[in-house]
PLY file of the C-alpha trace (Angstrom):
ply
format ascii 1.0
element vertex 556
property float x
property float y
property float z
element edge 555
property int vertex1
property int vertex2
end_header
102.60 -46.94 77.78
100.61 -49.18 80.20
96.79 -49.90 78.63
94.15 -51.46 81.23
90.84 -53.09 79.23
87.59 -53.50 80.89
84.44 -55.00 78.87
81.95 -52.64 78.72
79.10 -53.22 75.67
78.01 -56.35 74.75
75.67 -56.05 71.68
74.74 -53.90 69.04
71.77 -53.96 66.32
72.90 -52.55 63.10
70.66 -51.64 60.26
70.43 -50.62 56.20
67.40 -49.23 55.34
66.16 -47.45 52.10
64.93 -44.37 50.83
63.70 -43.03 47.09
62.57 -39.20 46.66
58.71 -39.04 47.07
56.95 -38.35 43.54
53.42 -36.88 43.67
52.32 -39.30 41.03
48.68 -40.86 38.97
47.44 -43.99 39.79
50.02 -45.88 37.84
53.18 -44.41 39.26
55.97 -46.46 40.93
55.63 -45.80 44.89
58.63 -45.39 46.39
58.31 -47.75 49.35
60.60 -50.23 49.97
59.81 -53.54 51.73
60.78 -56.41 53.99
58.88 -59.36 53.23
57.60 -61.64 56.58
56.91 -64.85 55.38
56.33 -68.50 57.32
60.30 -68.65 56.76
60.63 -65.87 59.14
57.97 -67.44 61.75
54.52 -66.69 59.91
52.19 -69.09 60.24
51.10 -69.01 56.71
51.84 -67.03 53.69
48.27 -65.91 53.10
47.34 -63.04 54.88
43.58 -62.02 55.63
43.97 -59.16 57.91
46.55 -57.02 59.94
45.39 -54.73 63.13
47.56 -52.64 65.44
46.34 -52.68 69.29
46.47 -49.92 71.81
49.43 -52.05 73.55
51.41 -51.26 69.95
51.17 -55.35 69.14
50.51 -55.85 65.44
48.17 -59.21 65.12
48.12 -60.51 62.17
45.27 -63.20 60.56
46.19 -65.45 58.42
43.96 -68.45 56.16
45.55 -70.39 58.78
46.37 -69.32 62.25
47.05 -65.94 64.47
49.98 -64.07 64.92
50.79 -61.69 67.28
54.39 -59.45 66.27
55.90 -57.24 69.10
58.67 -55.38 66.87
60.66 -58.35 67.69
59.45 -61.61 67.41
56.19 -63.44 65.63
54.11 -65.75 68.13
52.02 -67.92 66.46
48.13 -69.15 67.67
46.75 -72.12 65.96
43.15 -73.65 66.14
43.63 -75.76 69.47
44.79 -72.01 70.73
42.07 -70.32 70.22
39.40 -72.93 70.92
37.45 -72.91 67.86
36.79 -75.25 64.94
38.13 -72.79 62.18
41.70 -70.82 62.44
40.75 -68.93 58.98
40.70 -65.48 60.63
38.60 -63.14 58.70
38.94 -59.49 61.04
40.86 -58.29 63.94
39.76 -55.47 65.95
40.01 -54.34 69.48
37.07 -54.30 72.25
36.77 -51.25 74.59
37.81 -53.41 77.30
41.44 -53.69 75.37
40.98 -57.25 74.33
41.27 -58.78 70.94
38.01 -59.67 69.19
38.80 -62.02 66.69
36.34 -62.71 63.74
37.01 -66.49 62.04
35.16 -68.65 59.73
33.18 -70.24 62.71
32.52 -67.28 65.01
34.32 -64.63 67.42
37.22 -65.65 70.10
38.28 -62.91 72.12
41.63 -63.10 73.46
41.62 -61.95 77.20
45.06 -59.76 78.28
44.56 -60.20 81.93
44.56 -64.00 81.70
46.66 -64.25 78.14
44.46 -66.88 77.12
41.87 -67.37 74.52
37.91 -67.51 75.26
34.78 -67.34 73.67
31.77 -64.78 74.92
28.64 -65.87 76.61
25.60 -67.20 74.06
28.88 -67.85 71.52
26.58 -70.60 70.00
24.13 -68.03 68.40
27.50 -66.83 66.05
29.00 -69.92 64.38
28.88 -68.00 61.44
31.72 -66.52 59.07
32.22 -62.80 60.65
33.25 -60.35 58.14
33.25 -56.81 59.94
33.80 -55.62 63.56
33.40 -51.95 64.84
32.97 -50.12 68.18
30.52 -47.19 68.88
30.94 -44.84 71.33
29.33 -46.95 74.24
31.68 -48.93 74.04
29.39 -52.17 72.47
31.09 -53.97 69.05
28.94 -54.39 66.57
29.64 -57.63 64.32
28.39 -58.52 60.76
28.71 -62.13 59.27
28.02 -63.69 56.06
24.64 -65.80 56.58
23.62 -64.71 60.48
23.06 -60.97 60.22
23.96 -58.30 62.59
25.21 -58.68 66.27
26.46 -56.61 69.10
29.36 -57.20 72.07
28.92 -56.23 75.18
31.92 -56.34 77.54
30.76 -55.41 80.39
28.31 -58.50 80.06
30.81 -60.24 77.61
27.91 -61.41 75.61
26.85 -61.60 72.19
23.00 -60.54 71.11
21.65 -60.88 67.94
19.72 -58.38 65.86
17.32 -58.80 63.51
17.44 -56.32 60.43
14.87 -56.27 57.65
15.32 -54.09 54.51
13.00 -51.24 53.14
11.27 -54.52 52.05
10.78 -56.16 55.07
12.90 -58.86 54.39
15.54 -60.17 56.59
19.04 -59.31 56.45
21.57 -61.51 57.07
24.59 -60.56 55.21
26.49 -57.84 56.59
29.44 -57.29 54.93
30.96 -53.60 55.83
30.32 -51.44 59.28
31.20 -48.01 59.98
29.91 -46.38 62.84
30.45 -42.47 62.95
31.08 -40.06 66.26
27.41 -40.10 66.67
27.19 -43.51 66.72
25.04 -43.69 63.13
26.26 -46.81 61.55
26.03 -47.63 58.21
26.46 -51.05 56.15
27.19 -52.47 53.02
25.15 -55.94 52.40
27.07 -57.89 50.30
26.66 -57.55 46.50
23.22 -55.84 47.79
23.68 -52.08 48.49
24.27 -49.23 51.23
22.26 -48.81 54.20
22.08 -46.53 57.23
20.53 -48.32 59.93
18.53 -46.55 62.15
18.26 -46.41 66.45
15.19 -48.96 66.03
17.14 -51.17 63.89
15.65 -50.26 60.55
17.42 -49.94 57.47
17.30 -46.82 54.96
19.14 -47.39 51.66
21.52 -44.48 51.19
20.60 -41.84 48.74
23.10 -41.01 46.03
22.01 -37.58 44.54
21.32 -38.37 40.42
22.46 -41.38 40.14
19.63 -43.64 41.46
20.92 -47.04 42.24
24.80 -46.26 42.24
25.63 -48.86 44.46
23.05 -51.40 43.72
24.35 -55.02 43.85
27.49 -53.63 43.33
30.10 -55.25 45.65
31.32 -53.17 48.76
34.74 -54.06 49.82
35.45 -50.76 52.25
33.79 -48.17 53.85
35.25 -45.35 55.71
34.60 -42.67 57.06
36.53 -38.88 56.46
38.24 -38.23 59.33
37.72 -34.33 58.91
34.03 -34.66 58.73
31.56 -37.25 59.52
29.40 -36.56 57.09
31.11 -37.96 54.02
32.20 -41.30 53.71
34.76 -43.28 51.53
33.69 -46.39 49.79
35.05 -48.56 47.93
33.87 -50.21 45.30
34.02 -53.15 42.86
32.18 -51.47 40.06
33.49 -47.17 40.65
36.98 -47.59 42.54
37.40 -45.45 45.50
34.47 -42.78 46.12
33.55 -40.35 48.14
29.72 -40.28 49.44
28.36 -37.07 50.77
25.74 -38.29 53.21
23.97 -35.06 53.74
23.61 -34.45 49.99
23.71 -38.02 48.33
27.00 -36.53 46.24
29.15 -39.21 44.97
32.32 -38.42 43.73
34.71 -41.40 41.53
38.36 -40.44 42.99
40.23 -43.31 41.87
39.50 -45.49 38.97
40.67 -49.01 38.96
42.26 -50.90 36.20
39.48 -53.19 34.31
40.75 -56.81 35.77
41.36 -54.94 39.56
39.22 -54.98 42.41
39.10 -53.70 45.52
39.68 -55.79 48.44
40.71 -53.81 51.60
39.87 -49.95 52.81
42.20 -48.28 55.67
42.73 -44.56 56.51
45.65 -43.18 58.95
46.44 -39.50 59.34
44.58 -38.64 56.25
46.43 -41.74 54.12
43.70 -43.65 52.44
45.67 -47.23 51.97
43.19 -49.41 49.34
44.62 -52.78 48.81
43.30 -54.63 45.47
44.18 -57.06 43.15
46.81 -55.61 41.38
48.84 -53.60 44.10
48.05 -50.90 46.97
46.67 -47.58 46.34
47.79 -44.79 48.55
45.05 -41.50 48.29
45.62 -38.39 50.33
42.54 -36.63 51.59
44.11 -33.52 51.42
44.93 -33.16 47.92
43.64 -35.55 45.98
47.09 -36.82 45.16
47.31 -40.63 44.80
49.99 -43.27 43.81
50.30 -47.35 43.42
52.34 -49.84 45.17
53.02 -52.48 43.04
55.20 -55.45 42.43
58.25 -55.29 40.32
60.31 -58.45 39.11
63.28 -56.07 38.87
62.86 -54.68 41.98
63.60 -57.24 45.38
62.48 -54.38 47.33
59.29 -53.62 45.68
55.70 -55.36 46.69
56.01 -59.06 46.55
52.78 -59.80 45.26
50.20 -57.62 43.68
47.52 -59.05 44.88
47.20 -57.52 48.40
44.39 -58.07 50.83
44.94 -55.71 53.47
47.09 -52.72 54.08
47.08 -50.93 57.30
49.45 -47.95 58.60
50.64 -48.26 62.87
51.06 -45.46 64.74
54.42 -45.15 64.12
54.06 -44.73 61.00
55.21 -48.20 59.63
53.02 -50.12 56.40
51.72 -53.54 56.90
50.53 -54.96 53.36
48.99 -58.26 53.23
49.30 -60.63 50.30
47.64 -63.60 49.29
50.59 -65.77 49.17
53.91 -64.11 49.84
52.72 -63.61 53.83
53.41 -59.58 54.79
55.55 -56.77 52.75
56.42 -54.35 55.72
58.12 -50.80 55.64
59.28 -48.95 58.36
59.51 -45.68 58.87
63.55 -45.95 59.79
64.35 -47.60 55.79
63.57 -43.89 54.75
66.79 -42.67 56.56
69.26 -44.29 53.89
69.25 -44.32 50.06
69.66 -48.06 48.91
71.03 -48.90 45.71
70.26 -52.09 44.43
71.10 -51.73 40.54
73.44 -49.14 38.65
72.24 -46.42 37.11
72.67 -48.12 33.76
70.09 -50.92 35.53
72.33 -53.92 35.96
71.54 -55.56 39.33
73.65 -55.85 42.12
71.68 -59.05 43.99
74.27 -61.45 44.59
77.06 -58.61 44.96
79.08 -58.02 48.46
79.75 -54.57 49.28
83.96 -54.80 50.95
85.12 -51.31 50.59
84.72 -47.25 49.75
87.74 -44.54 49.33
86.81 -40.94 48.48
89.08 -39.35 45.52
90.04 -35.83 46.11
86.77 -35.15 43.41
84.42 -36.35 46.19
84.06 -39.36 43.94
82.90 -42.55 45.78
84.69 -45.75 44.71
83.28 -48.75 46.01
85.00 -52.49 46.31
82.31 -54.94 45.53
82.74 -58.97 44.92
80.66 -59.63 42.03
80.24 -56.35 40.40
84.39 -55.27 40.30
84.87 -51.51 41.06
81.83 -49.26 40.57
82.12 -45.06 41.18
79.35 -43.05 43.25
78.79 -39.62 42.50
77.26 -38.52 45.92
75.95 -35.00 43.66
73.99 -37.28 41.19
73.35 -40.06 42.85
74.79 -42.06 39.76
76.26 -45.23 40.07
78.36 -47.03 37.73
80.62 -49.67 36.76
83.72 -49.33 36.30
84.53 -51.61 33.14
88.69 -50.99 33.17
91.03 -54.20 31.72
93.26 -55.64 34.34
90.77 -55.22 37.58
89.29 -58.34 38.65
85.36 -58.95 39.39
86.14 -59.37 43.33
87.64 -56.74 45.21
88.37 -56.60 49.29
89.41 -53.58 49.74
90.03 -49.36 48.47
92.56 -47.36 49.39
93.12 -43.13 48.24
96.61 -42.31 47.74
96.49 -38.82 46.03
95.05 -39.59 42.46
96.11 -43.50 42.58
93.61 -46.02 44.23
95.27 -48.94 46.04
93.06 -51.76 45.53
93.32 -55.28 47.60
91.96 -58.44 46.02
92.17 -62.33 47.16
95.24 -62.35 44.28
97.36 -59.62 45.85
97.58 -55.73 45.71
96.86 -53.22 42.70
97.31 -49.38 41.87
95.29 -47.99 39.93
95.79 -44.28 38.07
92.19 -42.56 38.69
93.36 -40.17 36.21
94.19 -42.00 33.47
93.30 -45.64 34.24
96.12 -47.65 33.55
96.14 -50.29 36.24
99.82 -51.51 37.99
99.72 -55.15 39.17
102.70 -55.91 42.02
104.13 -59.55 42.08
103.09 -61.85 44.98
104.38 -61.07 48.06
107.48 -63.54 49.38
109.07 -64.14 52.25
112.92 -65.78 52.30
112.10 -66.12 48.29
108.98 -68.25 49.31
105.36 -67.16 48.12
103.02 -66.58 51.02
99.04 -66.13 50.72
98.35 -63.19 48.89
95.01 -62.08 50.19
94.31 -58.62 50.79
91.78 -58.36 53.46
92.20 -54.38 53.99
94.39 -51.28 53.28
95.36 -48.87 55.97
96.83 -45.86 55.48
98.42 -43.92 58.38
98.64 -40.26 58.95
101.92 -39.61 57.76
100.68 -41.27 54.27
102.43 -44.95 54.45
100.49 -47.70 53.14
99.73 -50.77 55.29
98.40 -53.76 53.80
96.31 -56.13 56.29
96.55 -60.26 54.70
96.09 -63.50 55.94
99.65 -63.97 56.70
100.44 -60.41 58.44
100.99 -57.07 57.60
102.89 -55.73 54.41
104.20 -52.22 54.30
104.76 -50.44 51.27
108.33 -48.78 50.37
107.53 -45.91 48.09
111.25 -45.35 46.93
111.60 -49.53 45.92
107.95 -49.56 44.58
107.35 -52.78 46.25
106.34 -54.36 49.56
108.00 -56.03 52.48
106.60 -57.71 55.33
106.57 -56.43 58.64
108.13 -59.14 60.88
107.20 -58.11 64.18
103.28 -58.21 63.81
104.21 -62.19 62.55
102.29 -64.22 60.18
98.95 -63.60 62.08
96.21 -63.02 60.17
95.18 -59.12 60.29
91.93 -57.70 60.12
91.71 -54.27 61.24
94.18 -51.33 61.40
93.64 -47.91 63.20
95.86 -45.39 64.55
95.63 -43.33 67.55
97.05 -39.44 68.06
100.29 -40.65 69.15
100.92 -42.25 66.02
100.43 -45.87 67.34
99.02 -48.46 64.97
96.17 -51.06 66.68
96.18 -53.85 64.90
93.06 -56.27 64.99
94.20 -60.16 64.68
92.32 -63.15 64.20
93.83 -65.51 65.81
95.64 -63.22 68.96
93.61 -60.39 69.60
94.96 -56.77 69.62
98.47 -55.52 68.91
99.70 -51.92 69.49
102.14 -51.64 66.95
105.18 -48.54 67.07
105.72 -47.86 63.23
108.24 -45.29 63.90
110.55 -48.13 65.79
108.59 -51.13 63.73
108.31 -52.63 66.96
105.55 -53.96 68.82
104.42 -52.45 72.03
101.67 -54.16 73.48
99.58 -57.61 72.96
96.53 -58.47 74.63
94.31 -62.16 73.68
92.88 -65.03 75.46
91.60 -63.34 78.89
91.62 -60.15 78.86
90.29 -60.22 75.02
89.03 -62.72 72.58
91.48 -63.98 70.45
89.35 -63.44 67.49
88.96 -59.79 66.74
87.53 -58.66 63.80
87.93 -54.43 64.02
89.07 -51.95 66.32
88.20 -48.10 66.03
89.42 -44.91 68.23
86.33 -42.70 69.07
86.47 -38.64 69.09
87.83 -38.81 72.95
90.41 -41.07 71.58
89.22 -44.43 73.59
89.52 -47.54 71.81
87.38 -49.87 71.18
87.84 -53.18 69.77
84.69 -55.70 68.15
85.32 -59.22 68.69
83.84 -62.02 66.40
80.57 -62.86 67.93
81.86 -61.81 71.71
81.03 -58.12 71.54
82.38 -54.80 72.15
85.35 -54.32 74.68
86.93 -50.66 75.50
90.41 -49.69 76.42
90.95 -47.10 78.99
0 1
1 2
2 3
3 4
4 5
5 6
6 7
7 8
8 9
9 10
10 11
11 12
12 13
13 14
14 15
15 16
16 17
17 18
18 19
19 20
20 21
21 22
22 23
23 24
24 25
25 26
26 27
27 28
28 29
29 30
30 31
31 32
32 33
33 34
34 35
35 36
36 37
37 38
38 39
39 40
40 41
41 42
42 43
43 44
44 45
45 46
46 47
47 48
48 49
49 50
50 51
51 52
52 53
53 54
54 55
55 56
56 57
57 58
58 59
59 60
60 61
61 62
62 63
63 64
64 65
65 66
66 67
67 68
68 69
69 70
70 71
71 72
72 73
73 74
74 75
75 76
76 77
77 78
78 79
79 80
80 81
81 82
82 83
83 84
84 85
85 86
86 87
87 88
88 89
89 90
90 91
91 92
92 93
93 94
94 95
95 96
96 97
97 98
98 99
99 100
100 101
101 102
102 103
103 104
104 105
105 106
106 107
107 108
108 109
109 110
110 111
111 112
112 113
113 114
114 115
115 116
116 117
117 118
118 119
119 120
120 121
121 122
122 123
123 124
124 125
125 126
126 127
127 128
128 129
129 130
130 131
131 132
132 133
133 134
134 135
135 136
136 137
137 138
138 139
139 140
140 141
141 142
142 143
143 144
144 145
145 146
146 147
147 148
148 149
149 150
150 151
151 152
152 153
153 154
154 155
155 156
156 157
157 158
158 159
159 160
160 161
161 162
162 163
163 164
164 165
165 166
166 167
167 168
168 169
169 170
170 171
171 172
172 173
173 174
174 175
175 176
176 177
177 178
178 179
179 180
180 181
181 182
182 183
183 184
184 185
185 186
186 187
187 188
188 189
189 190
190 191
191 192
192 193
193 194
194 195
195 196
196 197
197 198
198 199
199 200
200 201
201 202
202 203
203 204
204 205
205 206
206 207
207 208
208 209
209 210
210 211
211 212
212 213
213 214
214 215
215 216
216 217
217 218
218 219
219 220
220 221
221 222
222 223
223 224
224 225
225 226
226 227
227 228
228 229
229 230
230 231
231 232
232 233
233 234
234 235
235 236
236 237
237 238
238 239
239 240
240 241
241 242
242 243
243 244
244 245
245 246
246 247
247 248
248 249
249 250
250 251
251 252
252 253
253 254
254 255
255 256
256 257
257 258
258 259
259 260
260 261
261 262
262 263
263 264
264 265
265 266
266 267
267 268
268 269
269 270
270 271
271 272
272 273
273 274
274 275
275 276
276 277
277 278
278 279
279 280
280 281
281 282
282 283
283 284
284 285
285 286
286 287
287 288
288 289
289 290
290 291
291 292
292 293
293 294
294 295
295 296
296 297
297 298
298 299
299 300
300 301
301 302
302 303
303 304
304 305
305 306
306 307
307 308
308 309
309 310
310 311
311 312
312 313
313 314
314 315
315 316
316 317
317 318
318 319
319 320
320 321
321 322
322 323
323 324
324 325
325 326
326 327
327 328
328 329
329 330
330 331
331 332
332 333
333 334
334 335
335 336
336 337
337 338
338 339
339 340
340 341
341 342
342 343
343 344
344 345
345 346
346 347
347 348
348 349
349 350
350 351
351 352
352 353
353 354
354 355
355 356
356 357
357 358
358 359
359 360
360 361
361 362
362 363
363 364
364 365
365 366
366 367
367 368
368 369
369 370
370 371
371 372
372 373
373 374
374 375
375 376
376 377
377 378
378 379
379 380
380 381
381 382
382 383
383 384
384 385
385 386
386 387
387 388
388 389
389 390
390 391
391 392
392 393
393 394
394 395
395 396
396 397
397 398
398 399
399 400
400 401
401 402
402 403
403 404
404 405
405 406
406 407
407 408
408 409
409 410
410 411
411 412
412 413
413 414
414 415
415 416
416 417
417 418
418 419
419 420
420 421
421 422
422 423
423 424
424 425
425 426
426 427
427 428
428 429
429 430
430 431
431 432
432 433
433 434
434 435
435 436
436 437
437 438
438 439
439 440
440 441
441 442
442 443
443 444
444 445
445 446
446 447
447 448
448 449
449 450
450 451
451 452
452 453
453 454
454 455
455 456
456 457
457 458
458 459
459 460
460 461
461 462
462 463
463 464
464 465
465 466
466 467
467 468
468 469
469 470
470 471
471 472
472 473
473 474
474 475
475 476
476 477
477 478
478 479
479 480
480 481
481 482
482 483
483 484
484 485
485 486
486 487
487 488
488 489
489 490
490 491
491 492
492 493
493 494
494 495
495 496
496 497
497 498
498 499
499 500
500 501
501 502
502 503
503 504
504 505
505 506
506 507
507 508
508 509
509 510
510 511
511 512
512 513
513 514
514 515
515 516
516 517
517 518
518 519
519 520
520 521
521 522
522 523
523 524
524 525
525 526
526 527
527 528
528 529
529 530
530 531
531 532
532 533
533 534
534 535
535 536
536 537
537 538
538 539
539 540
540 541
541 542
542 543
543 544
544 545
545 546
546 547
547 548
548 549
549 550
550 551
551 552
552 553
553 554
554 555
């Protein structure tokens, strides 16, 4: 048989993501997120995080005590103080302008990042804001309304790309000039939080009115503000939250306040987000996740036990994208980020008994006639899945070593390769049969098992570092299978003819005739790699073999 080869893929992403069962769960439950941490190891440009915002482009920028970054799925670009023009890179808030541009709030005023010219810029009369901006929101007119720490209230314009100051006075008539927390609602009534002051709704002249809070006179007097946001179902009641009550509800009409989530003594609040009726609060001691809808609510948190869990408790912003992936921002461990895709696969990272598998590499699984999972591991020996239970345990049986390369099912024996040789173990009754080392004219050769095949008709390959070894049922021993040579073997798979492809190395792909132990076809150096790592037959029976580092090439 004649077999042509063309190259026709070149690269593949492959991913493991995670997944734990939801739990509709207090305050103090375990969420069951799991997270990849971004840190300035992965391209950050530092591990404290201020704030995280999503654009309409789908770019998440992230602020940081030092520096911007801008993430596009992909890759983390990084904008330092001589980028954006300004003497401070501490950036405080992100938001987006109606014009689509990036207004970013820093310790020493606003920089708006222009996408037409992909450059940074500051707005016209820039000099009246050299001030620490704390909150930035849009009304319907398009204008962005920005509060900062000493310099009061001031508005955007893009169409004039200028900045105009306002002058707010309290019921008192004295000036204003801490403005901590903006929200602006459909009608364009915006309300703020002065800090460690109280709630306001300011007015279309520009005065303020405290906000009433039905009974409880003074609710949110100099209590400290560190969210506000409004229902998304109805503009008249508005989330807050709050150092002193946790996360409440404010009824604006009636002055109603409602406590929905009390915080732990030593927490605070520290950042307020709501997406598709998620409230996300991020505090000092982990992420609180409240659902308008029912009232249930549940706690990110970190877990030394747990890689996967929040890396730091102390979170200062946590925002959901509109694909449904969770930004969390920490105070030193940079960004904890889960994606919507790690809820496709269950992870196990620890046994069901709770001994850890960090450390541990994953070679092999074989499937016993019970629909029990074994699984080859180097560090943690051989461990059994019960895909019903989801339990997963070690299997603690004398004569297995602790590193394993490879499973093979053989009726109720598992075959089971190691860097020492071949095993066969009885899954019935556990007794474990070691076979001598392999030889070769009475000589020992490597004794390596890198993988076991095991062909249609039920014989047992073994693929080493010095060739194949085939296993003679009626000796109970193994012989070495001269024509494939002392190549190193990698891969085995057979097609519907009954041809074995045999993935090399060192010499790229054999087709291998086990019914004449001959071989029947050899392809390396131009037509393939020479090193080959697998090769696999799809459903129309093409093959396709993966070379190290080179790619995917097809046979037709």
């Amino acid at each position: 048989m004649k077999y042509l080869m063309r190259l026709t893929i070149t690269f593949t992403v492959l991913a493991l993501c995670t997944h734990v069962p939801s739990a509709n769960a207090g305050l103090h439950e375990e969420s069951p997120c799991r997270f990849t941490q971004v840190t300035s190891r992965n391209g950050l440009s530092y591990n404290s995080v201020k704030c995280v915002m999503q654009d309409s482009r789908g770019y998440v920028w992230i602020g940081t005590y030092k520096g911007l970054n801008r993430y596009d799925g992909t890759r983390i670009k990084n904008y330092g103080r001589q980028d954006l023009g300004v003497k401070s890179d501490y950036i405080n808030v992100l938001a987006e302008d109606s014009a689509g541009n990036v207004l970013i709030g820093t310790d020493n005023g606003i920089v708006i990042y222009d996408y037409r010219k992909d450059s940074f810029r500051q707005p016209l009369q820039a000099e009246l804001l050299d001030d620490r901006i704390y909150s930035i929101q849009n009304d319907s007119k398009g204008i962005s309304w920005i509060g900062s720490r000493a310099q009061g209230l001031f508005s955007y314009d893009p169409e004039t790309d200028a900045v105009s100051k306002i002058d707010l006075k309290n019921p008192e008539g004295k000036l204003v000039r801490d403005i901590y927390r903006i929200v602006i609602d459909r009608n364009d009534k915006m309300h703020v939080a002065v800090y460690c002051d109280n709630l306001y709704r300011i007015t279309s002249d520009f005065t303020m009115e405290r906000l009433a809070t039905s009974g409880k006179a003074g609710y949110f007097e100099k209590d400290d503000i560190e969210g506000l946001v409004l229902n998304p179902s109805s503009s008249n009641q508005m989330f807050i939250a709050s150092k002193r009550h946790g996360l409440c509800r404010l009824d604006l009409r009636t002055g109603e306040v409602s406590v929905l989530v009390t915080l732990p003594a030593d927490s605070r609040p520290v950042y307020l987000s709501e997406n598709d009726g998620i409230l996300w609060l991020a505090t000092s001691s982990g992420v609180v996740k409240y659902s308008v809808g029912n009232g249930t609510c549940s706690t990110l948190k970190h877990d030394n036990a747990d890689k996967f869990s929040l890396s730091d408790d102390y979170t200062t912003t946590a925002i959901q994208t509109s694909d449904g992936s969770l930004f969390i921002g920490t105070t030193t461990q940079g960004i904890d980020y889960h994606s919507p895709s790690q809820d496709i696969f269950k992870k196990f990272y620890k046994t069901t008994d709770g001994e850890p598998l960090e450390g541990s590499s994953i070679c092999g699984f074989a499937q016993d006639r019970n629909g029990i999972v074994w699984v080859a591991s180097k560090g943690n020996g051989l461990m059994t899945l019960d895909p019903g239970t989801g339990a997963l345990a070690r299997k603690n049986i004398k004569g297995l070593p602790e590193t394993l390369n490879a499973l093979c099912i053989d009726g109720d024996n598992l075959w089971i390769g190691y860097h020492k040789g071949i095993c066969r173990l009885d899954i019935r009754t556990e007794n474990v049969k070691s076979y001598p080392h392999f030889t070769v004219s009475d000589v020992d050769i490597d004794n390596r098992v890198l993988r076991i095949f095991k062909s249609s008709d039920g014989k047992i390959f073994l693929c080493t570092s010095v060739g194949v070894m085939a296993y003679d049922p009626a000796a109970d021993k193994f012989r070495k299978v001269e024509c494939l040579g002392d190549r190193a073997i990698e891969y085995m798979a057979e097609d519907g003819d009954g041809t074995i492809w045999v993935a090399s190395y060192s010499q790229g792909v054999l087709a291998y005739d086990q019914f004449n132990d001959t071989v029947t076809g050899h392809w390396h150096g131009n037509s393939i790699p020479d090193m080959v790592s697998s090769v696999c037959l799809d459903k129309n029976g093409d093959l396709w073999a993966i070379g190290f580092n080179t790619g995917f090439y097809k046979y037709d």
